[in-house]
TILUM-720393 format. One line per 10 residues: number of its first residue (from 0); their letters; for each residue x, y, z of C-alpha. Coordinates in steps of 0.1 Angstrom, whole numbers, always signed. Example, Ala and Ser with C-alpha at 12.3 -4.5 7.8 and 13.67 -1.06 7.14 Angstrom:
! residues 2
0	AS	+123:-45:+78  +137:-11:+71
//
This chain:
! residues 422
0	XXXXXXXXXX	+0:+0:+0  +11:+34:-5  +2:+66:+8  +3:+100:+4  -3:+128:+33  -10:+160:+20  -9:+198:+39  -22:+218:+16  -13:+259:+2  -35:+285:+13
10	XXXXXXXXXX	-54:+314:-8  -46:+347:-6  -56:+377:-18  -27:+375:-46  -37:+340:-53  -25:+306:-37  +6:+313:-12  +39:+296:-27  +76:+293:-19  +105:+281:-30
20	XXXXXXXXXX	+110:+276:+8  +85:+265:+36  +99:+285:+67  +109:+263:+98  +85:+277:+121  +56:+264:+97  +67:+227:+103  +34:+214:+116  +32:+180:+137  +3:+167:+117
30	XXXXXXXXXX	+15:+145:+88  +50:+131:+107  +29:+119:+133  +1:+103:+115  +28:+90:+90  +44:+74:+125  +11:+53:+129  +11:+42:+91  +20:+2:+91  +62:-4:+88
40	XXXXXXXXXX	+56:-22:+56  +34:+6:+39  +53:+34:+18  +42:+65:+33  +52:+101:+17  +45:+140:+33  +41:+168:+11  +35:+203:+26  +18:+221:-8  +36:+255:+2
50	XXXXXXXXXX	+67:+246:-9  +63:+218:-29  +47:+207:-69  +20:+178:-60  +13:+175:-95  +49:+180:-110  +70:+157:-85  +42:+133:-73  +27:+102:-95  -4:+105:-77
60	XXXXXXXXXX	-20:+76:-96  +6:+55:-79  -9:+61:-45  -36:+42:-31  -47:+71:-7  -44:+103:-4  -49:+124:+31  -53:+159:+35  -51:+178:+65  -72:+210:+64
70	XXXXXXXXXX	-80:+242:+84  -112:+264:+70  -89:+288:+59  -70:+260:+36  -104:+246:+28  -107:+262:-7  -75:+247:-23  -85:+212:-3  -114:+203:-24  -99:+214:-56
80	XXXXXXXXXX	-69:+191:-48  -91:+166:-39  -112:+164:-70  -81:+164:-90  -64:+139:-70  -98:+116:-72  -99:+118:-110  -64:+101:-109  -76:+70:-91  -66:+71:-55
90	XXXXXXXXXX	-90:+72:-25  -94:+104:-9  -98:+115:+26  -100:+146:+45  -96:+157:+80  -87:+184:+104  -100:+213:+123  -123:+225:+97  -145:+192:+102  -152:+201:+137
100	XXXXXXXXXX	-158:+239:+134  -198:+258:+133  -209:+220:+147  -199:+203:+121  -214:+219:+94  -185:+217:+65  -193:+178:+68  -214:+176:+45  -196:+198:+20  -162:+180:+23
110	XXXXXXXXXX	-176:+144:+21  -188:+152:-14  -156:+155:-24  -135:+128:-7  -142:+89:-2  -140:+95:+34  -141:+122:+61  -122:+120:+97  -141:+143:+120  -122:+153:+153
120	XXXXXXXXXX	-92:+139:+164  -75:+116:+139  -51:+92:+164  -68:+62:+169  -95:+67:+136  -66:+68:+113  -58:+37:+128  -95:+23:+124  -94:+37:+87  -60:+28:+78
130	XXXXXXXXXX	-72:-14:+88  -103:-5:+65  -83:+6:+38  -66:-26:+37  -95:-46:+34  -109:-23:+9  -138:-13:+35  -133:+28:+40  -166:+43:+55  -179:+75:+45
140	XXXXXXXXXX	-169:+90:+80  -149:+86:+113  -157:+98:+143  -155:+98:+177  -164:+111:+208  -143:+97:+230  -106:+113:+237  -75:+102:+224  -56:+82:+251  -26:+106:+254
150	XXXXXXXXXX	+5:+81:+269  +24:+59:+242  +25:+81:+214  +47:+75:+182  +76:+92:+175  +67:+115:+146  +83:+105:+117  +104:+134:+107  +129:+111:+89  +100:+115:+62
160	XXXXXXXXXX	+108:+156:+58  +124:+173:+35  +146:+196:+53  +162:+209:+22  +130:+223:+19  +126:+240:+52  +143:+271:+57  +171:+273:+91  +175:+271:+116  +153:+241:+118
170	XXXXXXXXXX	+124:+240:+149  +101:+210:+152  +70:+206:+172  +57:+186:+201  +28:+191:+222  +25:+179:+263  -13:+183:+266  -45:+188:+240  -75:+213:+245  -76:+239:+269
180	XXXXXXXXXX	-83:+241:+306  -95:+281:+298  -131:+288:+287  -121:+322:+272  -156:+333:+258  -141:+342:+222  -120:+306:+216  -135:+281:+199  -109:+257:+210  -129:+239:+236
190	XXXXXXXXXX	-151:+230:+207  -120:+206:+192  -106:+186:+223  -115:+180:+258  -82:+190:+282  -53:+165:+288  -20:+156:+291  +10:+134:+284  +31:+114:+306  +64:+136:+320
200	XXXXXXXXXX	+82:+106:+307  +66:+101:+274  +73:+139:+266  +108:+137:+275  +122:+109:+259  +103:+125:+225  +126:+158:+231  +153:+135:+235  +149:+120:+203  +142:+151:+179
210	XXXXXXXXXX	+180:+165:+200  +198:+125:+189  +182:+115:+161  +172:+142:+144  +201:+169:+154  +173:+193:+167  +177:+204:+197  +152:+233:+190  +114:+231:+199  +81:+249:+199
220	XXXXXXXXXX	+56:+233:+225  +18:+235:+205  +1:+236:+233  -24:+260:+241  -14:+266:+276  +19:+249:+279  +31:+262:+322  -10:+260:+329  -5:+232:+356  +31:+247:+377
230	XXXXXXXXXX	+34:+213:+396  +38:+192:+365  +53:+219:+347  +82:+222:+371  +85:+180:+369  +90:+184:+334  +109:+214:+329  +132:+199:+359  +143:+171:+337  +152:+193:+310
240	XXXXXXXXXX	+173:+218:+326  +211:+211:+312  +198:+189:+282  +205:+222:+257  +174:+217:+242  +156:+254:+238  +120:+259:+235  +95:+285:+231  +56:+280:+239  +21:+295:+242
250	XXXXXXXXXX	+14:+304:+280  -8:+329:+301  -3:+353:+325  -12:+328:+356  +21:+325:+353  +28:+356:+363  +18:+340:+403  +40:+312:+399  +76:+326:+401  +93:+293:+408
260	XXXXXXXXXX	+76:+282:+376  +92:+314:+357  +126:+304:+374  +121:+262:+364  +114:+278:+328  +142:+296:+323  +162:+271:+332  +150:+242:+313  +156:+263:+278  +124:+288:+277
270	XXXXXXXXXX	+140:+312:+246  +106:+323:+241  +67:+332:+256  +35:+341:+239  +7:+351:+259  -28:+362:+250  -35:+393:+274  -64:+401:+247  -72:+432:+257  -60:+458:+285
280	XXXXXXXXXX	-97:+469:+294  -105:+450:+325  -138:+449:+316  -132:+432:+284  -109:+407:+301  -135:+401:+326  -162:+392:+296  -135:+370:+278  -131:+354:+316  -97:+361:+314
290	XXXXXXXXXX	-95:+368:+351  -68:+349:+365  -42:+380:+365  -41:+419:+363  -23:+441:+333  +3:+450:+365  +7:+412:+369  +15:+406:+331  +36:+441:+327  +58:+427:+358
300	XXXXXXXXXX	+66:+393:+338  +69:+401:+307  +99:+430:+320  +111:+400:+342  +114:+377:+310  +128:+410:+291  +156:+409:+315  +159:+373:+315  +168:+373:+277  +135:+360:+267
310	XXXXXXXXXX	+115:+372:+232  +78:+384:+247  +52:+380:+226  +16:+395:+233  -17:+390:+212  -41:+417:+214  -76:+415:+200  -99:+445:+192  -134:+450:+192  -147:+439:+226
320	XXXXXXXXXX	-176:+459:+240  -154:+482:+261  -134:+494:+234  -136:+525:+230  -112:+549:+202  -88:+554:+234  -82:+518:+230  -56:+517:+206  -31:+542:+224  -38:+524:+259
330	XXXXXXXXXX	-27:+495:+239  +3:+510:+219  +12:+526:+256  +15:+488:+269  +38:+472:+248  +60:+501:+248  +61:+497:+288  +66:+462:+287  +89:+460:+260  +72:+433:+243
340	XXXXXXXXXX	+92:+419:+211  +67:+413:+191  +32:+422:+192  +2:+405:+171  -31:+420:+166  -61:+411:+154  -97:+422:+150  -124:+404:+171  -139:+375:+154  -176:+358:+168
350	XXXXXXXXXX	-168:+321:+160  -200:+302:+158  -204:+279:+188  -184:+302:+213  -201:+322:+243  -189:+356:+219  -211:+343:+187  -243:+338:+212  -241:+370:+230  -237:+389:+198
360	XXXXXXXXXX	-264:+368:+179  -289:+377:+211  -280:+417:+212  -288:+410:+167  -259:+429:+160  -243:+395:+138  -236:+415:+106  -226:+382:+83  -217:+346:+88  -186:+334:+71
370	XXXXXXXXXX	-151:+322:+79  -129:+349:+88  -96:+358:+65  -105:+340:+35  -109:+375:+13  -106:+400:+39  -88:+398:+74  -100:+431:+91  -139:+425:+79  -162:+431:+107
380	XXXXXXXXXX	-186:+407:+109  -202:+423:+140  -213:+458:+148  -191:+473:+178  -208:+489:+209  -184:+517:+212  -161:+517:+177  -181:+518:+142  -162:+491:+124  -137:+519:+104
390	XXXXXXXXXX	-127:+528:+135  -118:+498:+140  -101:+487:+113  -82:+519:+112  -74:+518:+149  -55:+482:+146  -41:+490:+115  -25:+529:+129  -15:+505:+160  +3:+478:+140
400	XXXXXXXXXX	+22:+506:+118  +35:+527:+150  +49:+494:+167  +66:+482:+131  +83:+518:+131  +87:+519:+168  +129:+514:+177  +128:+481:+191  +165:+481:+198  +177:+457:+224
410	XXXXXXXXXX	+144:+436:+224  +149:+396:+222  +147:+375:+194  +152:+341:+198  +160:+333:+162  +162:+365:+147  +140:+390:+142  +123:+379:+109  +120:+342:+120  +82:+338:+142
420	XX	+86:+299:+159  +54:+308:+183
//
């Protein structure tokens, strides 16, 4: 049997997004770690569309399936590979986040293009789908409700990647939990996973691996909260202080009340922190339930990581009901202060399913229901309480020029300051 695991491009406005190379913090965890679960005597090959000619270097007729991996932003150029690919004889199946996303409701859509559709968490399906395949049995869909076991994980096989590919310094990823112990009112992640973790042990002998075999001592953790839980983070990030492996994860400011967690972190090879602090309105953060620290908290950390030689990274989302126009300099005023290396913005999004979508939808001021960032990233799908949606558009976009020409001398960057691992 032989198969073929596919990530594919993404549309932009200037059409689909190609390179000659895929840069290294774009290595995703997907297809090398459902490859690992592919049987030993099975040819298994990864392509990641972005960098890479599926229909120049690839016989796809040669394949007896072809898997795709797909996000709703990536959901465009997914179907049109997967009708091409279908006309060319292989079996065709689909699966990833955009399965689960608005309940479900791209189901329908996707499975009219594909042979089979994996809805939700793909570990042990794939496993289900690949012993169908070999008895020439697929089902129309795969899905479960139960969550993935998460001890005795394979090794991802990155011996599959191209690295010539991949632009350096290479970083690969691993992840020590799924879902999200947060219920932040705007994320829809709750929707994908229920919360929970690895085994100490489990994660650290993977790390160990991608440093021996692989020669990459570099990591980012894809966890949503990665220092969430300080008593098992300080187990783990005990066993990797002196192994020279550095890291860089998501985190939030709880750890901010944790400075023996801070102090494990930076020892154990922390090069760099991204936190959400979503807005600097209390009253926002209260909504979002983002309660579990202060903007005095988060300005003392991210000055203590500053010092520490960390790169700080803050997201900042606007359009919450307590924005006002004031907002944007409050917000400009912060990551000056903190001396944040990098700061992402982006403009509120209701994502059906999520506490956010429902209050909007019962207030009626839903403007449109559509993906977000497909043809326009600042539409505002929402009318604002205290912002008409120029301002707001203008307000991110006047705070995202000032911090690009802002003199961010002497900030951290962990790789360099055009390379983004987090």
């Amino acid at each position: 049997m032989r198969i073929l695991l596919v990530e594919p491009a993404v549309y932009t406005p200037d059409g689909l997004d190609k390179r000659e190379m895929r840069p290294s913090q774009l290595i995703s965890l997907t297809l090398p770690y459902l490859a690992a679960m592919v049987p030993p005597d099975w040819e298994v090959d990864l392509v990641y569309e972005v960098c890479e000619d599926l229909e120049r270097d690839y016989d796809l007729a040669s394949y007896d399936l072809v898997g795709i991996t797909t996000q709703t932003i990536q959901l465009k150029r997914t179907l049109e590979l997967a009708r091409m690919i279908r006309r060319q004889g292989p079996r065709v199946v689909i699966g990833g986040p955009a399965t689960v996303e608005d309940n479900h409701s791209l189901v329908p859509v996707i499975s009219r293009f594909c042979d089979s559709v994996v809805v939700g968490e793909a570990d042990v399906l794939w496993r289900h789908l690949i012993a169908d395949l070999a008895r020439g049995e697929l089902k129309e869909i795969y899905q479960s409700h139960e969550p993935v076991p998460m001890a005795g994980h394979p090794l991802p096989r990155f011996d599959l990647v191209d690295f010539n590919k991949i632009a350096t310094p290479h970083v690969l990823p691993s992840f020590t939990a799924r879902g999200c112990p947060r219920r932040c009112t705007f994320c829809s992640e709750f929707l994908y996973s229920k919360w929970r973790y690895r085994p100490v042990d489990d994660v650290h002998q993977e790390l160990l691996a991608y440093r021996d075999r692989f020669g990459i001592p570099r990591v980012v953790f894809r966890d949503d909260d990665f220092l969430v839980f300080p008593k098992r983070s300080k187990e783990l990030l005990g066993r990797l202080a002196g192994e020279g492996i550095e890291w860089g994860c998501q985190t939030d400011f709880n750890l901010a009340r944790h400075p023996d967690v801070v102090q494990s972190a930076l020892d154990g090879g922390m090069r760099v922190a991204s936190f959400g602090v979503e807005s600097v309105r209390e009253k926002n953060r209260e909504f979002t339930e983002k309660t579990f620290f202060t903007i005095p908290e988060a300005e003392e950390l991210l000055l203590r990581l500053h010092e520490a030689g960390v790169e700080t990274q803050v997201n900042v989302i606007f359009g919450f009901d307590w924005d006002d126009p004031d907002v944007f300099e409050e917000t400009y005023e912060f990551a000056l202060r903190t001396k944040v290396s990098r700061l992402f913005l982006s403009v509120l999004y209701p994502i059906p399913g999520t506490p956010l979508y429902e209050h909007l939808a019962r207030e009626g001021r839903l403007l449109e229901k559509r993906p977000q960032g497909i043809d326009d990233p600042l539409a505002v799908t929402f009318t604002p309480k205290l912002l008409t949606p120029d301002q707001l558009a203008e307000g991110y976009l006047d705070v995202e020029r000032r911090f690009a020409e802002t003199d961010l001398t002497g900030r951290n960057y962990w790789l360099g300051k055009d390379l983004v691992v987090v």
